[in-house]
C-alpha positions in Angstrom: 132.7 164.5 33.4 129.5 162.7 34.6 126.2 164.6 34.4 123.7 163.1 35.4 119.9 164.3 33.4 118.2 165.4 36.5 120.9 168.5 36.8 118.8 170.8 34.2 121.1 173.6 34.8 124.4 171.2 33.6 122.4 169.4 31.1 121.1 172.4 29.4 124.5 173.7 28.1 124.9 170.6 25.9 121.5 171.1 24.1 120.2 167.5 24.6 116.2 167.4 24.7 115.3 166.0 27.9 113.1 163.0 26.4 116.4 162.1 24.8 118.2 161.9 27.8 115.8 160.1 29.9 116.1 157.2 27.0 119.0 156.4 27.4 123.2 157.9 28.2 124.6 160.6 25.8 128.4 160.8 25.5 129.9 164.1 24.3 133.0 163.6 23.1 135.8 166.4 24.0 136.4 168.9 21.1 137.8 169.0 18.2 135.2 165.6 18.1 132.5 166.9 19.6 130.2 164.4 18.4 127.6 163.3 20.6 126.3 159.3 20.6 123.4 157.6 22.8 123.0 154.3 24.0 124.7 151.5 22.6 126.8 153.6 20.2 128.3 155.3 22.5 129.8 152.3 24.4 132.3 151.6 22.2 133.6 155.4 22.4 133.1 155.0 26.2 135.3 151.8 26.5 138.0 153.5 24.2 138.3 156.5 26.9 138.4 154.4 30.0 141.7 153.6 31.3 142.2 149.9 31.0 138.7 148.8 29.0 140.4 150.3 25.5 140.5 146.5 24.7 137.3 145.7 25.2 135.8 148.1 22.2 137.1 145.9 19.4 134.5 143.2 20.3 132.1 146.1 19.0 134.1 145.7 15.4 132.7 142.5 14.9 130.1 142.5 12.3 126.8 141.9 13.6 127.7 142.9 17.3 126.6 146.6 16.9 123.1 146.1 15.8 122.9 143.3 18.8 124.2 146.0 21.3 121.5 148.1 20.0 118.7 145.9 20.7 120.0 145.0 23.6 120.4 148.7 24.9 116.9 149.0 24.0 115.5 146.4 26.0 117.7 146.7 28.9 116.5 150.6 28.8 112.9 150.0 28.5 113.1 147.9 31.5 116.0 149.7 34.0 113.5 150.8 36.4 111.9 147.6 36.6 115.4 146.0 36.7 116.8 148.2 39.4 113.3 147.4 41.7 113.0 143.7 40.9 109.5 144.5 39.0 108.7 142.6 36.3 107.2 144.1 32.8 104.8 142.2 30.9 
């Protein structure tokens, strides 16, 4: 199921702190799991759920790839809205 942040009344049963969630995608897994991961780490998990990308999560096995795909989250997040308009940030 896709929440998005902006539906406070969905978002609130998960316990998430808004600030959180504005920075960047949860993913809660489904129980008994029921961890919850953020950004980049969740990818992996993500891939590994969605019919026909299983494969592609093993390229996050690699070492050195996860801490990339961090970084990487992190820029591309600090930046989305820019991104999405075609601003640019200094």
């Amino acid at each position: 199921m896709l929440v998005p942040f902006q539906d406070q009344a969905s978002v609130a049963a998960f316990g998430i702190p808004l600030p959180a969630l504005a920075a960047a995608m949860h993913l809660v897994l489904p129980p008994p799991d029921g961890r919850v991961l953020a950004g980049a780490d969740a990818v992996p998990e993500l891939l590994r759920l969605l019919l026909g990308k299983r494969w592609l999560a093993w390229g996050f096995r690699i070492p050195g790839v996860m801490p990339l795909a961090r970084r990487l989250y992190a820029w591309v997040a600090r930046r989305r809205r820019c991104l999405v308009r075609g601003y640019r940030v200094d």
